[in-house]
N, C-alpha and C positions, 0 to 999 in steps of 0.2 A: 569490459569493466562495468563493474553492478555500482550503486550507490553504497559503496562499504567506507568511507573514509569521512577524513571530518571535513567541515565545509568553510570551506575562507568567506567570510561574509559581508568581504569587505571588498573581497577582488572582482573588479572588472571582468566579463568574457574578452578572452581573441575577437577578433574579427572571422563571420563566421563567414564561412567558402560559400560561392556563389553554388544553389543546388538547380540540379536539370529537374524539369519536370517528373523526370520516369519518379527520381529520387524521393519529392514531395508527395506524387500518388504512394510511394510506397511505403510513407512515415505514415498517412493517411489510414491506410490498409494496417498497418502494423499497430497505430492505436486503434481502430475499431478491433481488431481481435483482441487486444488488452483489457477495453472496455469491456466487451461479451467476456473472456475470462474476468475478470478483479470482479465483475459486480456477484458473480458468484461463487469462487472461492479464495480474489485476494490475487496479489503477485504479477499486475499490470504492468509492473518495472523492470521485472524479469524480460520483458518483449519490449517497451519504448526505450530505456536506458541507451542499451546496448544497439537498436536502430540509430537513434540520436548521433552517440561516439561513431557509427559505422560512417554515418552520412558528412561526418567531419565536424562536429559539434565540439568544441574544446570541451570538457568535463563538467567544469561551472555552469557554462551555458547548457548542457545537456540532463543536468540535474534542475536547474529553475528552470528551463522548456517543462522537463516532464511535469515538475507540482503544475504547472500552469493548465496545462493539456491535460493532467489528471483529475484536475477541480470539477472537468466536468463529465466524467466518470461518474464518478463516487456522488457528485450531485443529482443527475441521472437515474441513478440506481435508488437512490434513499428516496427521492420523489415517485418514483414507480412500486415500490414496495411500500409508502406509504399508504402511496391514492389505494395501493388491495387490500391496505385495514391491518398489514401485518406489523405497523412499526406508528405509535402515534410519536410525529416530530415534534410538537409542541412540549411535551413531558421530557423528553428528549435533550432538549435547548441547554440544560445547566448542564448535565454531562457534556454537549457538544462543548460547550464554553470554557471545562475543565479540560478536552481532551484540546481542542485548539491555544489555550495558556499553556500546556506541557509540549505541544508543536512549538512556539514561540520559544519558550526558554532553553527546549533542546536546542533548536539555530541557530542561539544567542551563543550556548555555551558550547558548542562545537568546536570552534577552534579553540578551546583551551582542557577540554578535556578529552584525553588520552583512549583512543576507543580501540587501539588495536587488540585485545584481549576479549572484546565482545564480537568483533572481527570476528576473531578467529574462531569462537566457540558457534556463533552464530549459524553457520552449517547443519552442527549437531545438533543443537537447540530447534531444527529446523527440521530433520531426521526425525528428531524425537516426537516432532507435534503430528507431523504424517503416520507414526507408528502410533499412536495416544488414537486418531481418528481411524488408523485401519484396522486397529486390533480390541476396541475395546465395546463388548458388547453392547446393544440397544441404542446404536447411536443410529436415531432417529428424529422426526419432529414434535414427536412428543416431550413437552416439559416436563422436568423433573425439581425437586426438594434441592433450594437454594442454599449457596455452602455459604454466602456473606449475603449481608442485608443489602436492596438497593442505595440506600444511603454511603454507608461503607463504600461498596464496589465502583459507588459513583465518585467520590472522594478521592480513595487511594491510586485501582486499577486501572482506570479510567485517563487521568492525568500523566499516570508511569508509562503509557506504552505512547500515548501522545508524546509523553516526552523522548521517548527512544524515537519515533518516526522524527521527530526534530535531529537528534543527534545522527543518525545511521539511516533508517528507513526500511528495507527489503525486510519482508516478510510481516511490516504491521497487521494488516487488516489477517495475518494469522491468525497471530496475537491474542485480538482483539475477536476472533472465533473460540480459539481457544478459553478465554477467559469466560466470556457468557456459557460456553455451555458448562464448562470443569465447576465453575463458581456461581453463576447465576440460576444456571438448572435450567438454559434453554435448553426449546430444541433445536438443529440445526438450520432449519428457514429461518425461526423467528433469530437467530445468532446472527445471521449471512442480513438481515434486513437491519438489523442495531447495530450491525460494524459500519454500515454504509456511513452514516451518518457522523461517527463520529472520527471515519478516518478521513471523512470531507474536511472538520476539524482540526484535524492535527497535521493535513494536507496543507490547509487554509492557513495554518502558521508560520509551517515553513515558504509558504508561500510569499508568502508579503516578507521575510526577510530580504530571498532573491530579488524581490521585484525593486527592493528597497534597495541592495547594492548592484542595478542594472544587470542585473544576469539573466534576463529572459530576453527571448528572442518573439516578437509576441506574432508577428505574422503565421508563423510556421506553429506557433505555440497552439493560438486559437485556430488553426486549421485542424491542428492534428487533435483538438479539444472539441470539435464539432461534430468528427470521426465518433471520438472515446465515446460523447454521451449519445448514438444513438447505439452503439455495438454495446455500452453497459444497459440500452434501456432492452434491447434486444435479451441479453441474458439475465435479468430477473425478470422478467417475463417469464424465459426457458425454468430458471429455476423455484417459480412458484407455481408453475404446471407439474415439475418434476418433484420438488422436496430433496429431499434426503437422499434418495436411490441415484440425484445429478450431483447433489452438493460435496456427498461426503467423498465419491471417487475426483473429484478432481482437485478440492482440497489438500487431498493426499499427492497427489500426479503435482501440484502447484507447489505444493511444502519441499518435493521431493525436486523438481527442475529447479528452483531457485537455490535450493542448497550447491547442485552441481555444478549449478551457474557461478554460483561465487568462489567454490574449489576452484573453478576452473579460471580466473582471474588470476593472471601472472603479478600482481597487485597484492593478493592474499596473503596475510600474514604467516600463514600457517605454509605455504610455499615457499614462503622468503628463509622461513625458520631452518625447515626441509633442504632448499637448496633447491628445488625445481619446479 
């Protein structure tokens, strides 16, 4: 099970099962490869979620573990891309602030709005972004002629996809690729270094919801978060040595496992509709 549903913000976790060692090395392992994957193309949920649930995590608790253990990913990564000059944080700070208010008020409104319809599309919406990056020529680090003003983009698209990572989650830091290069005219580095930051943001909202209805587990949380931020600082590292030629094939490989990951949820609406 992926973070596709809405999220009770009110409910307490289970009591979580006592974990053996082997167990905890291997939530460990499982976020440091999330970190090295998300900090360069996104989709760290796709690998910790489903670790979490494996290791007897009731769903709550395995959704407020992950934002907690993912903070410091996403933190990781947008510090390491900074300190190379690719992303100034300071400029940054009012989009972070719009995209973590749109994390907040997704959380907020989770349980009362109705999300099995973006559920279900979400897949293809997910297909499509992978197809949009494998097929569409000169996608590279080179910047390109911006299709919205940064004002604008800071404003509108900025706040909307923070607000989906509140309401649903899997696939933001796509998104949030997607948008800078389609709309901003980045290139793909400097896109993979501006998402960092502001999915820390809209991590960071839904964040403090969980933490705010006890549904983090913070031991196993900041263990497996110690993991994330050296495997994220690990892979922007890899992807500002590489560019474009690392970013853009796993982008696609990321868009593309998280989509099947979610078909593949006996949970998915589109399953339930189906019959199987």
């Amino acid at each position: 099970m992926v973070d596709t549903g809405t999220r009770p913000a009110t409910q307490r976790p289970e009591i979580m099962p006592d974990l053996e060692i082997q167990i905890v090395l291997l939530l460990g392992l499982a976020a440091f490869a999330a970190g090295f994957i998300d900090s360069i193309a996104g989709g760290s949920g796709l690998i910790t979620i489903p670790a979490l649930l494996l290791a007897g995590f009731p769903p709550v608790a395995a959704l407020g573990t992950n934002k907690l253990q993912g903070l410091f990913g996403t933190a990781s990564a947008a510090l390491h891309y900074a300190a190379k000059g690719h992303v100034d944080l300071k400029r940054q700070l009012p989009a972070a602030m719009l995209s973590f208010a749109g994390g907040v008020l997704g959380a907020l409104l989770a349980t009362v709005i109705p999300g099995g319809i973006l559920t279900a599309a979400l897949p293809f919406i997910l297909v499509a972004i992978a197809l949009y990056f494998a097929l569409k020529p000169g996608m590279d680090d080179i910047d390109r002629a911006e299709r919205l003003p940064p004002f604008l983009f800071g404003l509108t698209v900025v706040p909307l996809i923070g607000f989906y990572d509140g309401v649903l989650g899997p696939g933001t830091g796509s998104f949030f690729m997607l948008a800078f290069v389609s709309l901003a005219g980045y290139g793909l580095l400097k896109a993979t270094a501006h998402t960092k930051l502001l999915n820390f943001a809209s991590n960071l909202g839904g964040f403090v919801l969980f933490a705010l209805a006890g549904a983090i587990y913070w031991k196993i949380g900041l263990f497996m978060g110690v993991a994330q931020f050296f495997g994220a600082r690990l892979g922007a590292g890899l992807a500002i040595a590489k560019g474009a030629r690392l970013i853009k094939p796993l982008l696609v490989i990321a868009c593309v496992a998280l989509a099947a990951r979610l078909l593949m949820d006996p949970a998915h609406p589109l399953r339930t509709m189906l019959g199987f």
